[in-house]
Steps between C-alpha positions, in 0.01 A plus 500: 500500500604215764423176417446267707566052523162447345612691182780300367513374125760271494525286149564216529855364380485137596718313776789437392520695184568217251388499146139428479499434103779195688238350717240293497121616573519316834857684551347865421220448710727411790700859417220729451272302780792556787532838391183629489362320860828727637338837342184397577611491907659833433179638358544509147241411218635546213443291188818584376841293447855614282671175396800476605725624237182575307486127352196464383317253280150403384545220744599680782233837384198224523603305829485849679159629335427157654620626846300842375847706480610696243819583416681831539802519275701811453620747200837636622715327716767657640749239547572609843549152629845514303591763674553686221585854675267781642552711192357230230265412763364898460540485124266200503255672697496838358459338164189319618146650317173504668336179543813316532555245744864518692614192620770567750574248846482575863670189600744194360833711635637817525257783408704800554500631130114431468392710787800790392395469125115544617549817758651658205286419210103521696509865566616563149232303367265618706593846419406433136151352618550138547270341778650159628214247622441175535393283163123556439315150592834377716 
């Protein structure tokens, strides 16, 4: 299945990736506002945004319902932004269950283990059945 530019789900993650729960309403709107006009030019419509470093807050939960987002938070994270080495990278993953959301980075520095811990761990997953999509509503 190709995709093509009009099928991209990118969720939002703000501007500049600072605490939201550390900002005022004015301040998040600025973040998620910026943001979103950016995947909106690149043809995405998704709803969704993951806090940056999942801080979250009744404050910050209502101001984007306001915005009509929703967040999308995650169940295992893999730490690989520490650069914690390919094989605890792969234990992370292989210990993931169905329905669990990964959290992993494509950007913010060198990305070398990610990308070796994930061509080793998808077709092992995928050999015991796992499907990998995008999050449903996002």
């Amino acid at each position: 299945m190709g995709r093509t530019d009009r099928d991209l789900h990118g969720i939002n993650h703000t501007w500049s990736h600072e605490d939201l729960t550390a900002l005022d309403t004015a301040g998040r709107e600025r973040e998620v506002e910026q943001t979103g006009e950016l995947l909106s030019e690149l043809g995405s419509d998704s709803p969704c945004i993951r806090p940056p470093y999942g801080a979250t807050n009744d404050e910050v939960k209502n101001d984007l319902a306001a915005y009509g987002m929703r967040q999308a938070l995650w169940t295992v994270d893999t730490k690989d932004w520490t650069t914690p080495g390919v094989d605890a990278i792969v234990s992370d993953l292989l210990q993931a269950e169905s329905g669990d959301v990964v959290l992993m980075h494509d950007g913010g520095g060198d990305r070398t283990q990610t990308v070796k811990a994930l061509r080793e761990a998808l077709p092992k997953l995928a050999d015991e059945g796992y499907r990998f999509d995008a999050l449903p509503g996002c």
